[in-house]
N, CA, C and O atoms as a CHARMM CRD file, in Angstrom:
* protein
*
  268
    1    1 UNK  N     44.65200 108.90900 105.10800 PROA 1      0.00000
    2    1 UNK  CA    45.51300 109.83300 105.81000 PROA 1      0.00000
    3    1 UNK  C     45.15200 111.27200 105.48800 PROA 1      0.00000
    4    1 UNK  O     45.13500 112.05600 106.43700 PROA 1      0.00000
    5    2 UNK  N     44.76800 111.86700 103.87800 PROA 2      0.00000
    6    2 UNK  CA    44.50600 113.21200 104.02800 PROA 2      0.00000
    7    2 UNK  C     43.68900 113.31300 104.48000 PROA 2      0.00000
    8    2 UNK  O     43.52100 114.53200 104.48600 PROA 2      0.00000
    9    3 UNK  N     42.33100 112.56700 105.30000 PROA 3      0.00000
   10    3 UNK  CA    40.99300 112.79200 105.92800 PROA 3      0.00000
   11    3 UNK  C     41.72400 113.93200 107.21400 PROA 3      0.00000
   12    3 UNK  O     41.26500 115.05500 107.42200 PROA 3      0.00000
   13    4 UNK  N     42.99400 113.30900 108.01000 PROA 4      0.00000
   14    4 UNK  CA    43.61300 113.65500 109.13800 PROA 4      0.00000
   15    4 UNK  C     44.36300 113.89400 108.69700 PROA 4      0.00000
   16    4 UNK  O     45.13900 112.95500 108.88100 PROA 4      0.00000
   17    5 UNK  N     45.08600 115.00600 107.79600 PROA 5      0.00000
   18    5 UNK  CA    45.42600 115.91000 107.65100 PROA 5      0.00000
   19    5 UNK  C     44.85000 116.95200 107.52000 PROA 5      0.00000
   20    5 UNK  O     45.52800 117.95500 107.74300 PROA 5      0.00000
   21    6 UNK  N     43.51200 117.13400 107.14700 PROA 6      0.00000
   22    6 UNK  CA    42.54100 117.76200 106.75300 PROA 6      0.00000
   23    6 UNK  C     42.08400 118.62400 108.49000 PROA 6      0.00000
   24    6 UNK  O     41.43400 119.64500 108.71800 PROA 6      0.00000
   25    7 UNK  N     42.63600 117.84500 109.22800 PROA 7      0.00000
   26    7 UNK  CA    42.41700 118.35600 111.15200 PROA 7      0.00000
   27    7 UNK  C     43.30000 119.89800 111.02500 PROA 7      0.00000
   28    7 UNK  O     43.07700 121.01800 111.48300 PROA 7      0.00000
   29    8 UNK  N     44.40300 119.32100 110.15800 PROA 8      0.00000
   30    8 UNK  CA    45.56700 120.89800 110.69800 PROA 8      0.00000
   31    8 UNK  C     45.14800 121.92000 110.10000 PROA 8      0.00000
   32    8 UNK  O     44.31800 122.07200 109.20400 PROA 8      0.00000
   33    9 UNK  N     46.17000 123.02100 111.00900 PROA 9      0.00000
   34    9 UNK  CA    45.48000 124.26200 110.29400 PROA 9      0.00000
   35    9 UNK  C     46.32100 124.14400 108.68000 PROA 9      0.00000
   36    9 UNK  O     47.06000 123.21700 108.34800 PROA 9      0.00000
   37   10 UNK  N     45.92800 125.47600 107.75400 PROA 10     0.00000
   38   10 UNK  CA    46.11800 125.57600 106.65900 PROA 10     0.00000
   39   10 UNK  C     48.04800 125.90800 106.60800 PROA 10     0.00000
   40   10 UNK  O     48.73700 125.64300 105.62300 PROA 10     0.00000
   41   11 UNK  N     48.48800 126.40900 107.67100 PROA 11     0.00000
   42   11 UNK  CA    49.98100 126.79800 107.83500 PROA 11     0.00000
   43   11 UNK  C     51.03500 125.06700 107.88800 PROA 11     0.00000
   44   11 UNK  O     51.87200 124.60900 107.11100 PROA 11     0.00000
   45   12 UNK  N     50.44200 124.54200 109.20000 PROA 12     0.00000
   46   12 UNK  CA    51.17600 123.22700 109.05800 PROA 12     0.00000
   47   12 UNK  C     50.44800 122.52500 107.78800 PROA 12     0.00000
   48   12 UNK  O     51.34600 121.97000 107.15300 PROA 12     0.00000
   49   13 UNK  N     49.27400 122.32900 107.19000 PROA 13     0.00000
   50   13 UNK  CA    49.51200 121.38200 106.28300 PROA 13     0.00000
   51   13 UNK  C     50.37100 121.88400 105.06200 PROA 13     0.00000
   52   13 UNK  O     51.27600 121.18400 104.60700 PROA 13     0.00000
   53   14 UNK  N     50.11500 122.89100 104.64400 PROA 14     0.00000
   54   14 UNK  CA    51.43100 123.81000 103.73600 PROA 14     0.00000
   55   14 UNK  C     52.67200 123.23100 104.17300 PROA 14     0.00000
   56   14 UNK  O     53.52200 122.98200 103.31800 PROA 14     0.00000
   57   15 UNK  N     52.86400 123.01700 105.21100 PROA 15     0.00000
   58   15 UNK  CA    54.55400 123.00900 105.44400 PROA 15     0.00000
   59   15 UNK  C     54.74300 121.60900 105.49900 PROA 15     0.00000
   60   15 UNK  O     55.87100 121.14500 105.33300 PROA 15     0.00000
   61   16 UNK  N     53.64000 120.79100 105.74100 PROA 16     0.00000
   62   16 UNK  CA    53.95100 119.26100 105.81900 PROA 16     0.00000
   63   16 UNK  C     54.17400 118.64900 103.90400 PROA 16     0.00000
   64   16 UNK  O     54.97900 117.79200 103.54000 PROA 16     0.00000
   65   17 UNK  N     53.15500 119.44300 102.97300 PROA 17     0.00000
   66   17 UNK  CA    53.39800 119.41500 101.41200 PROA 17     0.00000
   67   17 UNK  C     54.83000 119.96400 101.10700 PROA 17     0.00000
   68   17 UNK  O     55.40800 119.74000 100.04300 PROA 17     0.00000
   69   18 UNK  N     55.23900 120.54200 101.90800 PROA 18     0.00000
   70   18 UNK  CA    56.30300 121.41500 101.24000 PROA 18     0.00000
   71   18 UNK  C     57.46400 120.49900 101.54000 PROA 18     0.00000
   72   18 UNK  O     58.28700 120.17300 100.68300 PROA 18     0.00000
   73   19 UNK  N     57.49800 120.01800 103.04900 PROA 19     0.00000
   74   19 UNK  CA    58.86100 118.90500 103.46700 PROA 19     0.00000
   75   19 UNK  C     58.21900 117.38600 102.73400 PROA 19     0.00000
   76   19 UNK  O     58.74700 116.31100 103.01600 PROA 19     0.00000
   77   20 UNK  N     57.59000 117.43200 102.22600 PROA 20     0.00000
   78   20 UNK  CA    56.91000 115.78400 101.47700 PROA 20     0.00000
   79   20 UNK  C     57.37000 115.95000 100.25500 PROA 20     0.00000
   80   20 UNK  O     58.10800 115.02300  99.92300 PROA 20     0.00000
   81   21 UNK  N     57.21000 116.85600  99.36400 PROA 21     0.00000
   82   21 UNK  CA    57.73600 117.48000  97.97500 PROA 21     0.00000
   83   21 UNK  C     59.24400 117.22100  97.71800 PROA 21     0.00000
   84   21 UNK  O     59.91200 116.67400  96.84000 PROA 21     0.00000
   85   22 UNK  N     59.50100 117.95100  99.04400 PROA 22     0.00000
   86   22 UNK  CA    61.58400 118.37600  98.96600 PROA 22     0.00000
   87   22 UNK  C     62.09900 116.65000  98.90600 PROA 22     0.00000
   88   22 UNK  O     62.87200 116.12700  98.10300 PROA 22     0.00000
   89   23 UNK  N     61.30500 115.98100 100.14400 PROA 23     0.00000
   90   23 UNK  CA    62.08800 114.51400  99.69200 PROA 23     0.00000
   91   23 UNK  C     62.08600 114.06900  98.69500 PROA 23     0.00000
   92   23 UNK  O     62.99400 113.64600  97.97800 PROA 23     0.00000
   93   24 UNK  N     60.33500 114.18300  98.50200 PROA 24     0.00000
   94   24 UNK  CA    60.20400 113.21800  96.90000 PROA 24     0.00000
   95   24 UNK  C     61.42000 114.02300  96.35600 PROA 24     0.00000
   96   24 UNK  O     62.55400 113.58500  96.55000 PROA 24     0.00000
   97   25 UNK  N     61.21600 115.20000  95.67200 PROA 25     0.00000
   98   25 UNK  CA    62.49800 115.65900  94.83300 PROA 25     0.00000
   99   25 UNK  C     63.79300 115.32200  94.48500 PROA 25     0.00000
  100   25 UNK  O     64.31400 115.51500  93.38700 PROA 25     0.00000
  101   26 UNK  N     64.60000 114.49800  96.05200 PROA 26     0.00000
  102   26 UNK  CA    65.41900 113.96200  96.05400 PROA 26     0.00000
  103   26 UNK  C     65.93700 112.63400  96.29100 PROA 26     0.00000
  104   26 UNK  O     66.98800 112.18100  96.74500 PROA 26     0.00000
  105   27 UNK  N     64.44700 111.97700  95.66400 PROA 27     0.00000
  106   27 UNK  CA    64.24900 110.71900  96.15100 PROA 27     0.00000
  107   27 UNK  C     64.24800 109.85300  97.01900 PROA 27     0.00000
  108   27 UNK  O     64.63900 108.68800  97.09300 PROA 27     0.00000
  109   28 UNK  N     63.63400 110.74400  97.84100 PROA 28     0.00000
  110   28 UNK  CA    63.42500 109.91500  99.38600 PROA 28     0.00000
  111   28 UNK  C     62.11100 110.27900  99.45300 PROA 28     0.00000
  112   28 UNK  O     61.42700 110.57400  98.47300 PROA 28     0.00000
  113   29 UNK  N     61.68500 110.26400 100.77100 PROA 29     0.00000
  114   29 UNK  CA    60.18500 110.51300 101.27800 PROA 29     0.00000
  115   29 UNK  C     60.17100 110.61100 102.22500 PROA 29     0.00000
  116   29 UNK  O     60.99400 110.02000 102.92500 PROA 29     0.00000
  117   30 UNK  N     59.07300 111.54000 102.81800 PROA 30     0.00000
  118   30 UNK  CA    58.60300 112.00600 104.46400 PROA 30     0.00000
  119   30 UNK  C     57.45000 111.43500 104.97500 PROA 30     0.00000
  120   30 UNK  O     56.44500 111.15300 104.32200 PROA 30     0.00000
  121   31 UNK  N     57.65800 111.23800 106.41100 PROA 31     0.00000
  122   31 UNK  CA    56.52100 110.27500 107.19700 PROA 31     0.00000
  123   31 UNK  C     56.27700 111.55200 108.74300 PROA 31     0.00000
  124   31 UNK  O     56.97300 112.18300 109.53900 PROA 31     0.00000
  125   32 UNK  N     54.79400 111.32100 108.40300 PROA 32     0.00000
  126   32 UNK  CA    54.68500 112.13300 109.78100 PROA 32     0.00000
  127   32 UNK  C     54.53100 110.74100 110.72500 PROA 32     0.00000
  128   32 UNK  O     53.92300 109.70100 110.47200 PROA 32     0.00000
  129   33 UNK  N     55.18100 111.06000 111.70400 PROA 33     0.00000
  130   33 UNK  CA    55.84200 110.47300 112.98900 PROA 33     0.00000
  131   33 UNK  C     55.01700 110.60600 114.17100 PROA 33     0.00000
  132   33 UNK  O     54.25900 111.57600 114.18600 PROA 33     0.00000
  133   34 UNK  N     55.01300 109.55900 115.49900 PROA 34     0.00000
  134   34 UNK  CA    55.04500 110.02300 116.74300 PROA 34     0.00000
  135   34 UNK  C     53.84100 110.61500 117.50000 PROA 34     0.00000
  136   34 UNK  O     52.71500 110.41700 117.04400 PROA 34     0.00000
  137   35 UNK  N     53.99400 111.26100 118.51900 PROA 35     0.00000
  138   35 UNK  CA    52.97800 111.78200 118.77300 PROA 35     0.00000
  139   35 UNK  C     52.35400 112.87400 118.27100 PROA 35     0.00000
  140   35 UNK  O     51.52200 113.28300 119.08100 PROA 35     0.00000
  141   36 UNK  N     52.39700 113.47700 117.34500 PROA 36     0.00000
  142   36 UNK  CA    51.80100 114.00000 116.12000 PROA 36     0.00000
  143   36 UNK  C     50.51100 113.35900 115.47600 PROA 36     0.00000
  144   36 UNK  O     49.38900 113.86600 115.45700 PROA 36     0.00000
  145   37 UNK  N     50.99700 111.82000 114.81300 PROA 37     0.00000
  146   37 UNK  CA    50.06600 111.14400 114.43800 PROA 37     0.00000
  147   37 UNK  C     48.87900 110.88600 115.72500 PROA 37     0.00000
  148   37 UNK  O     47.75100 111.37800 115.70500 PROA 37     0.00000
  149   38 UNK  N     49.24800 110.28700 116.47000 PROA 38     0.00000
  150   38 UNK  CA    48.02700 109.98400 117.84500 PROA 38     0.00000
  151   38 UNK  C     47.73400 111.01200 118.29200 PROA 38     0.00000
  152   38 UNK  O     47.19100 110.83700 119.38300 PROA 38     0.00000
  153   39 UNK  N     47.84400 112.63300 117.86900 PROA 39     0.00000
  154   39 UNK  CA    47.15900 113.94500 118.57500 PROA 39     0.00000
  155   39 UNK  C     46.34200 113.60000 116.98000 PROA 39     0.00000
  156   39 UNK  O     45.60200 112.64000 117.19600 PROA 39     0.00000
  157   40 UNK  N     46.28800 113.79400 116.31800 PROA 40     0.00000
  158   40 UNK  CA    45.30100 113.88700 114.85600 PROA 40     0.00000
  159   40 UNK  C     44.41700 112.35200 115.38600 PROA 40     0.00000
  160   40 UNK  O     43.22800 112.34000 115.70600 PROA 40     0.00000
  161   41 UNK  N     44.87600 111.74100 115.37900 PROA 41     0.00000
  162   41 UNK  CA    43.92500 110.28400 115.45900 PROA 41     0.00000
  163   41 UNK  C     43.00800 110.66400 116.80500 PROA 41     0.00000
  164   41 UNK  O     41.84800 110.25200 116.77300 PROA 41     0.00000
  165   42 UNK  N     43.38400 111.33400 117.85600 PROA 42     0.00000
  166   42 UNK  CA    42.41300 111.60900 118.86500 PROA 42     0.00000
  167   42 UNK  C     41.72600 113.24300 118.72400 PROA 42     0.00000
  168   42 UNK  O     40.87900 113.62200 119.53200 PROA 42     0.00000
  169   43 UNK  N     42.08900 113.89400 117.89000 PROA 43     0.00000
  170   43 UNK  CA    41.32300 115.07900 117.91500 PROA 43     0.00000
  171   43 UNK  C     41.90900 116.16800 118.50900 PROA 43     0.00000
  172   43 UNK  O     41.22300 117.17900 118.66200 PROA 43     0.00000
  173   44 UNK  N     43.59600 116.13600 119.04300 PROA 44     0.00000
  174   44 UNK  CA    44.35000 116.90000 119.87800 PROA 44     0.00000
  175   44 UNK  C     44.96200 118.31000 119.24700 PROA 44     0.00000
  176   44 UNK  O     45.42500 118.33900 118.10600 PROA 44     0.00000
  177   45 UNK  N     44.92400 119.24400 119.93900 PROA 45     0.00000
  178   45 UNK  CA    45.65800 120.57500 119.22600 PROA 45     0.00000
  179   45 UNK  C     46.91900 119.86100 118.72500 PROA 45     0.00000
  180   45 UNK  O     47.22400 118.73800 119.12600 PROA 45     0.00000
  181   46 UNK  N     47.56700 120.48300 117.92600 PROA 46     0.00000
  182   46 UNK  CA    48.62100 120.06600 117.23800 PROA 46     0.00000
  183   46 UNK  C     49.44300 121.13700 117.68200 PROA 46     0.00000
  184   46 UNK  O     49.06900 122.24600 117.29900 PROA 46     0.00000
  185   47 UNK  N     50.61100 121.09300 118.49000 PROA 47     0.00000
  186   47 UNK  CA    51.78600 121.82800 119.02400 PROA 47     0.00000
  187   47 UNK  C     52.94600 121.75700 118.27000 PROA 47     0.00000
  188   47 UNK  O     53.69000 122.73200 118.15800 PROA 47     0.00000
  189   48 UNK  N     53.17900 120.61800 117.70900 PROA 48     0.00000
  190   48 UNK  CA    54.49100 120.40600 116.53500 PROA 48     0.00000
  191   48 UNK  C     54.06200 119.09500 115.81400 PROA 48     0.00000
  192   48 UNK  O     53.08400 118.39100 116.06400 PROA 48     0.00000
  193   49 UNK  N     55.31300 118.87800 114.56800 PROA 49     0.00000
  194   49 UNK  CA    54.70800 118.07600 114.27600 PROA 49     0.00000
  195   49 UNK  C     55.86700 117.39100 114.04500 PROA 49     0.00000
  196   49 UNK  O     56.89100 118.06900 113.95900 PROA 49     0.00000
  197   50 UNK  N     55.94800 116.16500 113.92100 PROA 50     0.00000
  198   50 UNK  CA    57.28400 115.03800 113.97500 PROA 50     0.00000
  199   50 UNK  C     56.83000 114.31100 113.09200 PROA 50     0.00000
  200   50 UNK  O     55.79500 113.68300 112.86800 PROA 50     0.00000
  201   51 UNK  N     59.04200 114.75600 112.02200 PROA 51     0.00000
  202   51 UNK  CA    58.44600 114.15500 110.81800 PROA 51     0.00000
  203   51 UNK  C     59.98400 113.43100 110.65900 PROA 51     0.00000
  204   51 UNK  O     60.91300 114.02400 111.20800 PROA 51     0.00000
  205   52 UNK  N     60.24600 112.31100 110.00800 PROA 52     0.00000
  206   52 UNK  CA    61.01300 111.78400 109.82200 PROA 52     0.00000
  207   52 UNK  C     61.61500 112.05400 108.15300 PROA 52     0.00000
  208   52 UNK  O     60.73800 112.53500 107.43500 PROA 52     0.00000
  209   53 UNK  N     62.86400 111.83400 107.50100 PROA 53     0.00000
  210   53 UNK  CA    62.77100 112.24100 106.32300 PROA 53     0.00000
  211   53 UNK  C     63.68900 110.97500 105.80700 PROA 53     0.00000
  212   53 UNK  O     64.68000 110.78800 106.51300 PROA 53     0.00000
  213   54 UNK  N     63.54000 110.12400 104.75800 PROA 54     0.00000
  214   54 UNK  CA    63.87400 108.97300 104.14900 PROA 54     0.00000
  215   54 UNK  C     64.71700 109.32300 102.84600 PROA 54     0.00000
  216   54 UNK  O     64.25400 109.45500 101.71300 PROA 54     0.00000
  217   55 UNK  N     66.09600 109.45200 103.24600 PROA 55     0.00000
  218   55 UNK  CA    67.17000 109.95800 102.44900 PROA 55     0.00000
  219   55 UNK  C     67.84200 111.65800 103.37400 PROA 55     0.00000
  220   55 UNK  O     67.96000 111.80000 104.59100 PROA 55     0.00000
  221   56 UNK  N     68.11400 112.54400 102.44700 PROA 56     0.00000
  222   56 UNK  CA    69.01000 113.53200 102.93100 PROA 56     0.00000
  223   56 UNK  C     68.08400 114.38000 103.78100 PROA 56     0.00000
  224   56 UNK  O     67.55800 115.38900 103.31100 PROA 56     0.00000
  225   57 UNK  N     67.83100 113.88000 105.33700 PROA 57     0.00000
  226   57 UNK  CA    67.26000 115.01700 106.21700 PROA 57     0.00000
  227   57 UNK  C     67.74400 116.21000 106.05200 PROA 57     0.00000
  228   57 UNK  O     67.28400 117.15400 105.41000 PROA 57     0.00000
  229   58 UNK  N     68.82100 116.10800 106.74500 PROA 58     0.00000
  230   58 UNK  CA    69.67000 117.15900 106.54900 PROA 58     0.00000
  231   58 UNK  C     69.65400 118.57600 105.36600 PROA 58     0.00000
  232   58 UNK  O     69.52500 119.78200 105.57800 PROA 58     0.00000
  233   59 UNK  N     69.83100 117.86400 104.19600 PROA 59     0.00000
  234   59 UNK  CA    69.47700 119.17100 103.12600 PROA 59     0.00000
  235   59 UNK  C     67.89100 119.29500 102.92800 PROA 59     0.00000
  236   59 UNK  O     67.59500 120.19500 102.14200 PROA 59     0.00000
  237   60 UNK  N     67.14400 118.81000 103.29900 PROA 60     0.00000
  238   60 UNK  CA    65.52800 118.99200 103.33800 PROA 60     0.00000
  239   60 UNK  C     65.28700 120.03800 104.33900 PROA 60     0.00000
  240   60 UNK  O     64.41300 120.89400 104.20000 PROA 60     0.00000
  241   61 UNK  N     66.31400 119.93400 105.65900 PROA 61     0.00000
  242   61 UNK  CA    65.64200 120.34700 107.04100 PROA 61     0.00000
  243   61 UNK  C     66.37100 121.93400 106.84800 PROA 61     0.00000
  244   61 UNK  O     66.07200 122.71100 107.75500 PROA 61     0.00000
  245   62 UNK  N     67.15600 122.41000 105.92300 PROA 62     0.00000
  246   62 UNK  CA    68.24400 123.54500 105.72500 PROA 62     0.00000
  247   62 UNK  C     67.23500 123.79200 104.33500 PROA 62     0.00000
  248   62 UNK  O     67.14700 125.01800 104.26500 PROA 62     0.00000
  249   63 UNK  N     66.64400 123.34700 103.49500 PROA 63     0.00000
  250   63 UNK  CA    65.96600 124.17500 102.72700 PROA 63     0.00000
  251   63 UNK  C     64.82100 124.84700 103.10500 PROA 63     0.00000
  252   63 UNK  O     64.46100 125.97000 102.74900 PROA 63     0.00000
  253   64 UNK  N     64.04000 123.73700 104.17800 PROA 64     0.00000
  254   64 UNK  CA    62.75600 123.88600 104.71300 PROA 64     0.00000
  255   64 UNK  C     63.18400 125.39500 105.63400 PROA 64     0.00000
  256   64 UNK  O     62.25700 126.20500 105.66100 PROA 64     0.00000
  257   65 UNK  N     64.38400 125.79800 106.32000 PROA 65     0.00000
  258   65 UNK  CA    64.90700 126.51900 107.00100 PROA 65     0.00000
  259   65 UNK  C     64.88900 127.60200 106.12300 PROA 65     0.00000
  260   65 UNK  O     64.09400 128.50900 106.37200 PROA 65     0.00000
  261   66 UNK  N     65.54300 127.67600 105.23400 PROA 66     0.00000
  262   66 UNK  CA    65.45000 128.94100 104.23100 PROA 66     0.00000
  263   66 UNK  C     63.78500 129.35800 103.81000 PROA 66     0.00000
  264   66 UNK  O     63.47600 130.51000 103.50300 PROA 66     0.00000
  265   67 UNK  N     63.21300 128.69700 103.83600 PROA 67     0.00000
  266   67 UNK  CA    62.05800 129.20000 103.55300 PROA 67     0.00000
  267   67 UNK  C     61.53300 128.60100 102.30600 PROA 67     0.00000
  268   67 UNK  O     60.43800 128.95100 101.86700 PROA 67     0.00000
């Protein structure tokens, strides 16, 4: 998987470590999702990225918000 992560620019993969971190932290975990994954598996610009979060989305998606 980091081979295709290694596709994004340096801004989204920063931010994909940063919402992967916050779960672990609170003992959950993040999955990149959707059509996200099949734009990286085919070579596609990346427009957003869809991520699911395994435990408290919610306070992950409000920290990730603060910055």
């Amino acid at each position: 998987m980091s081979r295709l992560l290694d596709k994004l620019d340096a801004e989204k993969r920063d931010w994909l470590h940063r919402c992967g971190h916050m779960a672990v932290t609170r003992g959950g975990r993040a999955f990149l999702v959707g059509g996200s994954v099949r734009d990286l598996i085919l070579g596609k610009d990346q427009v957003d990225l869809d991520v699911v979060i395994e435990g408290d989305g919610m306070d992950v998606a409000q920290d990730l918000a603060r910055g």
